[in-house]
C-alpha positions as a Python dict, from the first residue, in 0.01 Angstrom:
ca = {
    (1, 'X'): (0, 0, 0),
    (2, 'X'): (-245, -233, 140),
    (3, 'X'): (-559, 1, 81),
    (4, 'X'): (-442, 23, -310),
    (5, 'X'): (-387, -346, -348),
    (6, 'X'): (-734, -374, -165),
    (7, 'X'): (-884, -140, -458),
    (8, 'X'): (-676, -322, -729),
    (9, 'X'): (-834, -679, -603),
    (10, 'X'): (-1194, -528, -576),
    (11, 'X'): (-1201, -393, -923),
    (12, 'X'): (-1202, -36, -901),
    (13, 'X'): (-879, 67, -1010),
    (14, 'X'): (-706, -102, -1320),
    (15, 'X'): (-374, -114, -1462),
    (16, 'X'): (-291, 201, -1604),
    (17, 'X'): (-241, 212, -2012),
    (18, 'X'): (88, 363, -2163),
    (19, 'X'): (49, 654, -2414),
    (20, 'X'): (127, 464, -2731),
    (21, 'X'): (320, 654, -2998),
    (22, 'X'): (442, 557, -3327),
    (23, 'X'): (816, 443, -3401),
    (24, 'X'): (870, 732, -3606),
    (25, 'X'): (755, 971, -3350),
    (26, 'X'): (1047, 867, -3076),
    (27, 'X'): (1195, 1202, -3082),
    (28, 'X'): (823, 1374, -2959),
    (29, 'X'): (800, 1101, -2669),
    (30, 'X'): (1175, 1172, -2552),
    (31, 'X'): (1040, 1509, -2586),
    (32, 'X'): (752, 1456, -2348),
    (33, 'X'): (945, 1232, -2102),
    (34, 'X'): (1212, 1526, -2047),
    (35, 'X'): (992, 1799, -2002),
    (36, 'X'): (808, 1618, -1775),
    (37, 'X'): (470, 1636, -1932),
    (38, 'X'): (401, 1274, -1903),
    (39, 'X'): (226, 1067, -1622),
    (40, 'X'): (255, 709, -1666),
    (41, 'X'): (452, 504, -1905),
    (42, 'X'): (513, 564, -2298),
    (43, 'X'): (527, 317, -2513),
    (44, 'X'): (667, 331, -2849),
    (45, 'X'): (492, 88, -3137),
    (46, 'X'): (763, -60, -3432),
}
């Protein structure tokens, strides 16, 4: 944990970014987050 927060300070790795879908396409994320074909977070935008 202390070599990632080590990266995280220097710069070299950054906050991951969540897949951003549309409102309307909730059902498709759902989809994704069951089947497991997601890494990271999903985010849904209104």
């Amino acid at each position: 944990m202390g070599e990632l927060a080590a990266l995280l300070a220097a710069g070299v790795l950054g906050p991951g970014r969540p897949t951003v879908h549309e409102l309307t396409d909730g059902p498709e994320a759902l989809a994704e987050l069951e089947a497991r074909a997601t890494v990271g977070k999903l985010a849904l935008r209104p």
